[in-house]
KEKE-3310 file (N, C-alpha, C; in steps of 0.2 Angstrom, whole numbers, plus 5000, padded with zeros to 4 digits):
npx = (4787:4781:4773:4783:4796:4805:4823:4829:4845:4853:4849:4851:4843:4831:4827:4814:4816:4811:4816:4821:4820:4829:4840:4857:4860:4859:4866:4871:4866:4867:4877:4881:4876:4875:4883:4872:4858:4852:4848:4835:4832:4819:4815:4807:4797:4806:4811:4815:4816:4804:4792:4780:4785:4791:4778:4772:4778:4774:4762:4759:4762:4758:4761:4775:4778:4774:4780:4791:4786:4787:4798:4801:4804:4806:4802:4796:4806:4802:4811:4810:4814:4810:4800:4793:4787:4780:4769:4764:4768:4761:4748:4758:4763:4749:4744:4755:4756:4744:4744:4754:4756:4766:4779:4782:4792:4797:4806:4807:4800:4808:4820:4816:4812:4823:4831:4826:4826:4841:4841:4841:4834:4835:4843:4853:4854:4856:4856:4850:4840:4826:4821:4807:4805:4813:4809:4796:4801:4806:4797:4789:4798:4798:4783:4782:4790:4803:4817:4825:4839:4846:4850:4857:4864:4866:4856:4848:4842:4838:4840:4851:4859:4860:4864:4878:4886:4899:4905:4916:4909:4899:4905:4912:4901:4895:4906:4905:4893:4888:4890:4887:4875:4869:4859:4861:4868:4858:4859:4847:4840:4840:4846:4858:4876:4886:4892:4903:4911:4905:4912:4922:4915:4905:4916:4924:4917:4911:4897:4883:4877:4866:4858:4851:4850:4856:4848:4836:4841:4842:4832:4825:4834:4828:4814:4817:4820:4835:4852:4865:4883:4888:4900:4906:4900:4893:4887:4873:4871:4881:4875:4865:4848:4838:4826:4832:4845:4857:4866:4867)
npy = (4958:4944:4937:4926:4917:4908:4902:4887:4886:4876:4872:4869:4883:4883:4892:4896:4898:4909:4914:4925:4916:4922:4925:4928:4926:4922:4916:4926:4927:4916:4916:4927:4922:4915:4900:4892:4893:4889:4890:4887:4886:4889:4895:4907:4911:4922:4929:4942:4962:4970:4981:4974:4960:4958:4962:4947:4937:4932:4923:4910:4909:4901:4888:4886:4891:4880:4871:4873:4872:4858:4855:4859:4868:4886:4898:4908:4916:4931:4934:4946:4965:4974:4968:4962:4977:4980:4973:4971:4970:4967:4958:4948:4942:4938:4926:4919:4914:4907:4898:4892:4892:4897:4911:4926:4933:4948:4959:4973:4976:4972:4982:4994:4993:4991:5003:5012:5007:5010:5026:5032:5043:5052:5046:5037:5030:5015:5003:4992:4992:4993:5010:5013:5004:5010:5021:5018:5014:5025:5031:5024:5026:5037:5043:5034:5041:5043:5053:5051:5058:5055:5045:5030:5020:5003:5002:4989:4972:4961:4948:4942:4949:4957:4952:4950:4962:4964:4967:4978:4988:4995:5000:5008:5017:5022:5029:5042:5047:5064:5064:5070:5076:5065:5051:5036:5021:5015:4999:4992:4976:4961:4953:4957:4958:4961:4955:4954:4966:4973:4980:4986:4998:5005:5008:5017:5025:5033:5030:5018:5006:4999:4984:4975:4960:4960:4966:4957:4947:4951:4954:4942:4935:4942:4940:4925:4929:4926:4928:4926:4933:4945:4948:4954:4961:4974:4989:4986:4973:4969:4982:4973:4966:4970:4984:5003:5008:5014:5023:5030)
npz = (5171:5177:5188:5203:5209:5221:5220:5225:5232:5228:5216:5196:5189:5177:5162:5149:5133:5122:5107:5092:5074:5065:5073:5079:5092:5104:5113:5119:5131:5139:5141:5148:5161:5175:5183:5190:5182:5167:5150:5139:5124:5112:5095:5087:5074:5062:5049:5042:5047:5048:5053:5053:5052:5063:5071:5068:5073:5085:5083:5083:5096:5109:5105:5105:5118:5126:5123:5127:5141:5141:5145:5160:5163:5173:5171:5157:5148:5134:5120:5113:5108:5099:5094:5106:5111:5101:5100:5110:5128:5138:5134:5126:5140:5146:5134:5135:5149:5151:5142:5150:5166:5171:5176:5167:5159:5148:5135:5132:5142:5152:5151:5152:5165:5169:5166:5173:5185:5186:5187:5175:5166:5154:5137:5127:5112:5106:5091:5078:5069:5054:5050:5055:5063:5074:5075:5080:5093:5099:5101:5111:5123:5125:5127:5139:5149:5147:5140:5126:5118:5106:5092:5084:5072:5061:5048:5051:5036:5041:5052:5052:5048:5059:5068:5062:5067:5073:5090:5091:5083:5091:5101:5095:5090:5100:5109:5099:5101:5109:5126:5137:5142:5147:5153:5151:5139:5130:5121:5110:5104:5106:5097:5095:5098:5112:5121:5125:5125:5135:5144:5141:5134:5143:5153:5141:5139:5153:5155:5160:5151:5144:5138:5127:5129:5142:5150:5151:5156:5168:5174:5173:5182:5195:5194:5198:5209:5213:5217:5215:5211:5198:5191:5180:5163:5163:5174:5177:5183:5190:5201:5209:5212:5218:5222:5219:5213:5220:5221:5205)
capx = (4788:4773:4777:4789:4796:4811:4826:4835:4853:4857:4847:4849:4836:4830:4824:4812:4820:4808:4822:4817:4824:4838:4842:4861:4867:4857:4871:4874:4863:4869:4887:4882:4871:4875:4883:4867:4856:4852:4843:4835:4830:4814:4813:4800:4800:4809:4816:4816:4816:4802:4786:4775:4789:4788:4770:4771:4782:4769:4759:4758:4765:4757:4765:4780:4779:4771:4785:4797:4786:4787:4806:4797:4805:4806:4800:4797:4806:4800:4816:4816:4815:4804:4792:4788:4785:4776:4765:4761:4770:4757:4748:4762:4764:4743:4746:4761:4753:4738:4746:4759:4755:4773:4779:4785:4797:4797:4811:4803:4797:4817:4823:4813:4813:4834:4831:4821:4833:4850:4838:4843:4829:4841:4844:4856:4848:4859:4852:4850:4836:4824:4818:4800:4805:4819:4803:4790:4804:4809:4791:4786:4801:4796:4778:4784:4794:4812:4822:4829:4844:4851:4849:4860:4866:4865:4850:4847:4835:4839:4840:4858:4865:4860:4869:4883:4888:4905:4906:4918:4905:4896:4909:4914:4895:4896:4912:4903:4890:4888:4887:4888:4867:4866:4863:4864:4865:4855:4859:4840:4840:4843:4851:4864:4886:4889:4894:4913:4915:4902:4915:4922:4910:4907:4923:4925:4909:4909:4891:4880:4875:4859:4856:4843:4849:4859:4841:4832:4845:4844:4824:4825:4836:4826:4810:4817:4826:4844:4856:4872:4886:4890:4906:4906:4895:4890:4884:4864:4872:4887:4873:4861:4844:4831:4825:4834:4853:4857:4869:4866)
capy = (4953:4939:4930:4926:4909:4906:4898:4884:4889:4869:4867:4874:4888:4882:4896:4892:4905:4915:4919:4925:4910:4921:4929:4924:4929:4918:4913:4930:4929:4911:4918:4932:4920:4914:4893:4887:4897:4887:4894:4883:4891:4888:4899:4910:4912:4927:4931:4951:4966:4976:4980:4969:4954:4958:4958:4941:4933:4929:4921:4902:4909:4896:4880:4888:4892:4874:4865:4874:4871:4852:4854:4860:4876:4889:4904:4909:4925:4930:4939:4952:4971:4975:4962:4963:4982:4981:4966:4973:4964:4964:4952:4940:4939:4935:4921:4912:4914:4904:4892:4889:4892:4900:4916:4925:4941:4951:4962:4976:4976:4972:4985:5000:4993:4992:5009:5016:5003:5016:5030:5035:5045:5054:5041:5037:5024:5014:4999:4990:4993:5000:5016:5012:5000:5013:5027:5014:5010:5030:5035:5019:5025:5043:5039:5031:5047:5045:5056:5049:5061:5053:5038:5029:5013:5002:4999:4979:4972:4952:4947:4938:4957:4962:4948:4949:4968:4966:4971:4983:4993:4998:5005:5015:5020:5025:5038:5049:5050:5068:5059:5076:5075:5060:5044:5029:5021:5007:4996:4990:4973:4954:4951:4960:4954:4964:4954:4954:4974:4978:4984:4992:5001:5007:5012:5022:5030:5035:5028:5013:5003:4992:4982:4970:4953:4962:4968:4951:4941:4955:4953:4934:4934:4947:4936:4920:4928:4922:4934:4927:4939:4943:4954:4956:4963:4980:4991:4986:4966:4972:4985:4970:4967:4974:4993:5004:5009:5022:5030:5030)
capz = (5175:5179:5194:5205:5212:5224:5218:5231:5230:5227:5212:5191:5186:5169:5159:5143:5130:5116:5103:5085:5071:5064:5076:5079:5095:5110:5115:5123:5136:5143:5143:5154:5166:5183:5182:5189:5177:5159:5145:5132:5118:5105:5089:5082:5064:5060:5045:5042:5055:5049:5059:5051:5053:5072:5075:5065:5077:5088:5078:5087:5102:5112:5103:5106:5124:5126:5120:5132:5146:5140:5148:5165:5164:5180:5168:5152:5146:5128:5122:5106:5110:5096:5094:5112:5112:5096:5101:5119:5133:5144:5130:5127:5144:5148:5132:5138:5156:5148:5140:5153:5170:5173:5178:5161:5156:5140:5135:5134:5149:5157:5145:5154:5172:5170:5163:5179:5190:5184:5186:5169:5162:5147:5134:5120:5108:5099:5089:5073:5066:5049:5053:5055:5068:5078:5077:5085:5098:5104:5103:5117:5127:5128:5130:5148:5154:5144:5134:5120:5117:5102:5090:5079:5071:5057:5046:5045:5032:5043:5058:5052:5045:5066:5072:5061:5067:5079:5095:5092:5081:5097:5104:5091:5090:5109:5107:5094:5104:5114:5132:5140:5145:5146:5160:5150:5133:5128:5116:5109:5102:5107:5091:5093:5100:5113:5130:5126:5124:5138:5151:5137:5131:5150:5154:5135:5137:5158:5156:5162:5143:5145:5133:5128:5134:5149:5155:5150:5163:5176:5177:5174:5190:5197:5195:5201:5214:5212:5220:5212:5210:5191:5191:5173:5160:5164:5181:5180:5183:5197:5207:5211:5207:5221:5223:5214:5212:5224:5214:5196)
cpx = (4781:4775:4780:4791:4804:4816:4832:4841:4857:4854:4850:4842:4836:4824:4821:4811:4815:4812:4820:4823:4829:4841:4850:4866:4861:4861:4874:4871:4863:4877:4888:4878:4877:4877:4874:4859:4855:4846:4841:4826:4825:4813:4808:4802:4798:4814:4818:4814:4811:4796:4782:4777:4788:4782:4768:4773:4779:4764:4757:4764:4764:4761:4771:4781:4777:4775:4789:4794:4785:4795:4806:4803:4803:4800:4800:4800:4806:4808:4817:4811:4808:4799:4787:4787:4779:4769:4759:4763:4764:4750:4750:4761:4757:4742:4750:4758:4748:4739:4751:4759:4762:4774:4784:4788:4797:4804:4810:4803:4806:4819:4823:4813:4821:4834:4829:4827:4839:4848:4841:4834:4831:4846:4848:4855:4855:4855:4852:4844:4834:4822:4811:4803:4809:4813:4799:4795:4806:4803:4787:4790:4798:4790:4777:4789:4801:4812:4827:4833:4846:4849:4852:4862:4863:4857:4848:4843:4832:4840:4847:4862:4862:4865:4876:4890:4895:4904:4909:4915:4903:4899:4911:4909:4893:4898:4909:4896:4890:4884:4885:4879:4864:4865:4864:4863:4862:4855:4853:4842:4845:4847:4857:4870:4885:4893:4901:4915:4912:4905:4919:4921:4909:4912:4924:4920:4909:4900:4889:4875:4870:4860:4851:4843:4851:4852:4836:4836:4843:4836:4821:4826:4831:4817:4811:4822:4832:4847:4863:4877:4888:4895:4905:4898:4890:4886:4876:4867:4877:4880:4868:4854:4835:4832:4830:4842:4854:4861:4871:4872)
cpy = (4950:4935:4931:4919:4909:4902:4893:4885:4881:4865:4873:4876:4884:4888:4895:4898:4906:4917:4920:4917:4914:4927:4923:4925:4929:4914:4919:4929:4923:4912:4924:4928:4915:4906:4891:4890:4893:4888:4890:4886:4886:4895:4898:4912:4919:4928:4938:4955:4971:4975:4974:4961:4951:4956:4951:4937:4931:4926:4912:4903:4904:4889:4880:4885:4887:4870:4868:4872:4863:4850:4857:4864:4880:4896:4904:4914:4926:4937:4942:4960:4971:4972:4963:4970:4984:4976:4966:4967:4961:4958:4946:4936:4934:4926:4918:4911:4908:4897:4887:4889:4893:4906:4919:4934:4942:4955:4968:4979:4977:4977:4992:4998:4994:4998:5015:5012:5008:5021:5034:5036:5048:5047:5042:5031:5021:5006:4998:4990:4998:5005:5017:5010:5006:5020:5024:5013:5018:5034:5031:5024:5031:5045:5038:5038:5047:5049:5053:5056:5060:5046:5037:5021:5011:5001:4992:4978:4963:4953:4945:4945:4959:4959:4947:4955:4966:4971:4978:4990:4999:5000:5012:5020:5025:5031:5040:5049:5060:5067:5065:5076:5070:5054:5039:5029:5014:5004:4991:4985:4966:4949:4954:4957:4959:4964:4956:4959:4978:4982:4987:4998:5006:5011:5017:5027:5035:5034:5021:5011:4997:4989:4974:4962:4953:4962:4962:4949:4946:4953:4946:4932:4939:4941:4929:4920:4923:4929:4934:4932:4937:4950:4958:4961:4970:4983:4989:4976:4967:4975:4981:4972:4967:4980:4996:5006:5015:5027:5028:5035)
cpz = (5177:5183:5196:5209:5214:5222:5222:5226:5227:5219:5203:5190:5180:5166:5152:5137:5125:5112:5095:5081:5068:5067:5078:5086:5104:5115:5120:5134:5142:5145:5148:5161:5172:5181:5184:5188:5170:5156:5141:5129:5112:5102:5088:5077:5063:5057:5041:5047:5055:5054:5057:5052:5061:5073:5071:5071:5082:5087:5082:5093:5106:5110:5106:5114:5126:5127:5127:5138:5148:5145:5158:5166:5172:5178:5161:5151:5136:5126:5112:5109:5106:5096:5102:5114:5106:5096:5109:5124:5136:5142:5128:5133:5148:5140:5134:5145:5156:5148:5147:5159:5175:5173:5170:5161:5149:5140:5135:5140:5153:5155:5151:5162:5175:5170:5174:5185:5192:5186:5179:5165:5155:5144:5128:5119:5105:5099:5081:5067:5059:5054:5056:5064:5075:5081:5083:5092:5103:5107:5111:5124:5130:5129:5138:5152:5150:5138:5132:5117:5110:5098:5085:5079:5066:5054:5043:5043:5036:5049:5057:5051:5054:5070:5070:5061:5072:5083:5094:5086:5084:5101:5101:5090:5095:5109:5103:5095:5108:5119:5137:5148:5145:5153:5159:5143:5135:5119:5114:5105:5105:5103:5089:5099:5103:5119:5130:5127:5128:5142:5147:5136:5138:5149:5149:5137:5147:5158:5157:5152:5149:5139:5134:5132:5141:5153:5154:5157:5167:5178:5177:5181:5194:5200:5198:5206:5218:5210:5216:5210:5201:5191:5184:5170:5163:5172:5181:5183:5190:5203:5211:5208:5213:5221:5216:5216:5217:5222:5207:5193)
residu = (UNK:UNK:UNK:UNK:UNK:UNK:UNK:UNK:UNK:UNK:UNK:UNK:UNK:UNK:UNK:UNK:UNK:UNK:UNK:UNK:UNK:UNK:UNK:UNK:UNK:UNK:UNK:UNK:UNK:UNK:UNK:UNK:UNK:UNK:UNK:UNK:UNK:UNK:UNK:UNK:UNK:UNK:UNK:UNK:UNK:UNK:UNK:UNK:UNK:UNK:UNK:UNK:UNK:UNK:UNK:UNK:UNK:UNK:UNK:UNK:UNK:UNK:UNK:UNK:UNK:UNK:UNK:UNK:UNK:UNK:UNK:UNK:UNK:UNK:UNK:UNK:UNK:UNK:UNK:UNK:UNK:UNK:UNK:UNK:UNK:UNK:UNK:UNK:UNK:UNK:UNK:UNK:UNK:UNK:UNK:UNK:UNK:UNK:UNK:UNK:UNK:UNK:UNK:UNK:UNK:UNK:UNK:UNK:UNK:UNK:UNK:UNK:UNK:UNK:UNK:UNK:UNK:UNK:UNK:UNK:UNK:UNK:UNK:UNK:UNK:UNK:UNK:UNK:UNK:UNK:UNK:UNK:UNK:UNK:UNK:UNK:UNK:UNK:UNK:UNK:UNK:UNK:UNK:UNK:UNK:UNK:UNK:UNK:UNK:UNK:UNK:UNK:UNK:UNK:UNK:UNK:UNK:UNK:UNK:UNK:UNK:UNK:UNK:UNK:UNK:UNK:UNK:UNK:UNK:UNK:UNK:UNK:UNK:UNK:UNK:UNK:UNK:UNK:UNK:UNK:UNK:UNK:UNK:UNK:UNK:UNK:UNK:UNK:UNK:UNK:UNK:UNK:UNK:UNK:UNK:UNK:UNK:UNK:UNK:UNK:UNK:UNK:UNK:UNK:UNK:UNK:UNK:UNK:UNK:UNK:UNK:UNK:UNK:UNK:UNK:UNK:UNK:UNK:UNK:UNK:UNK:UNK:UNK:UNK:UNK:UNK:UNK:UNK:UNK:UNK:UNK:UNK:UNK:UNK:UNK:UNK:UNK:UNK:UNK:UNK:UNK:UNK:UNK:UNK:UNK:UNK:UNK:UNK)
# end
């Protein structure tokens, strides 16, 4: 999180969205937001999901974030898991900052503060990812203090084969999990369907599921302090979004 800026309860938030170009599933994270919340979305050009793809995607960051802040946006949030752990948030966010004189989020960055938020230190990874990419992403986590217990899920070579997994995948992913040592899963990546099956997936599992645009909107809301209730979509969205959770 960069910044922070109050939001009148009488006006729309406009958020100036970061989403790769095929990624197909930006649409989740406006179907889990708050009515007076709107996200508008410019693509980076992304067309595969290895690492080299990633740290591509930054590439004419600035025009990008440019363009958004042409819509006089509240915030920037840059929104893919990998790219911005691969990329170094804390670099995105001094570029877009630069450019844009707005307060900005990474994913990343949301992913691991929702994490710390749940107090979930023991982690089951699910995710879409090559294997390059699923390594770089358990080695960041546990780096920071988490154990990654577990990992599993498809290997996509596109960003269209992440976004064209069904929800009811990630459920079935969850159950053959062993939840036993566990305090949360996280589902890793922005490219991926999973709002419709997150209370689901919950309920199936007796676990708290982060996932990647779940914990973008909470830190979005978080930074533009907007309280609104969101019943739905999983316990880091229901427990609120200061301090930390009291029971996890």
């Amino acid at each position: 999180m960069y910044g922070e800026v109050k939001t009148p309860a009488s006006r729309v938030a406009r958020v100036g969205h970061l989403y790769p170009s095929g990624g197909l599933c930006d649409g989740e994270i406006q179907l889990m937001a708050p009515n007076r919340v709107q996200f508008l979305t410019t693509r980076l050009p992304f067309r595969a999901t290895g690492v080299a793809d990633d740290l591509a995607l930054a590439d004419d960051l600035e025009l990008h974030a440019g363009l958004l802040a042409d819509a006089a946006v509240d915030l920037i949030a840059f929104n893919c898991t990998a790219a911005s752990m691969l990329l170094g948030p804390e670099t995105l966010r001094r570029r877009i900052a630069a450019e844009t004189s707005l307060p900005v989020v990474t994913t990343i960055e949301a992913v691991v503060e929702a994490l710390r938020h749940l107090r979930a230190e023991r982690i089951l990874l699910l995710d879409p990812y090559p294997p390059e990419v699923e390594e770089r992403e358990i080695d960041h986590l546990e780096r920071l203090g988490f154990t990654v217990l577990d990992a599993r899920g498809p290997s996509c070579l596109t960003p269209v084969e992440q976004g064209l997994i069904p929800p009811e995948y990630w459920l079935t992913a969850a159950l053959e999990f062993d939840r036993r040592e566990a305090d949360a899963i996280l589902l890793s990546c922005a490219g991926t369907r999973v709002a419709e099956a997150h209370h689901w997936i919950e309920a199936a599992t007796g676990l708290p599921l982060i996932t990647s645009n779940q914990a973008l909107l909470w830190d979005v809301l978080r930074t533009l302090r907007i309280d609104d209730p969101i019943p739905r979509f999983g316990r880091l969205l229901t427990a609120g979004r200061s301090g930390t959770e009291e029971t996890a």
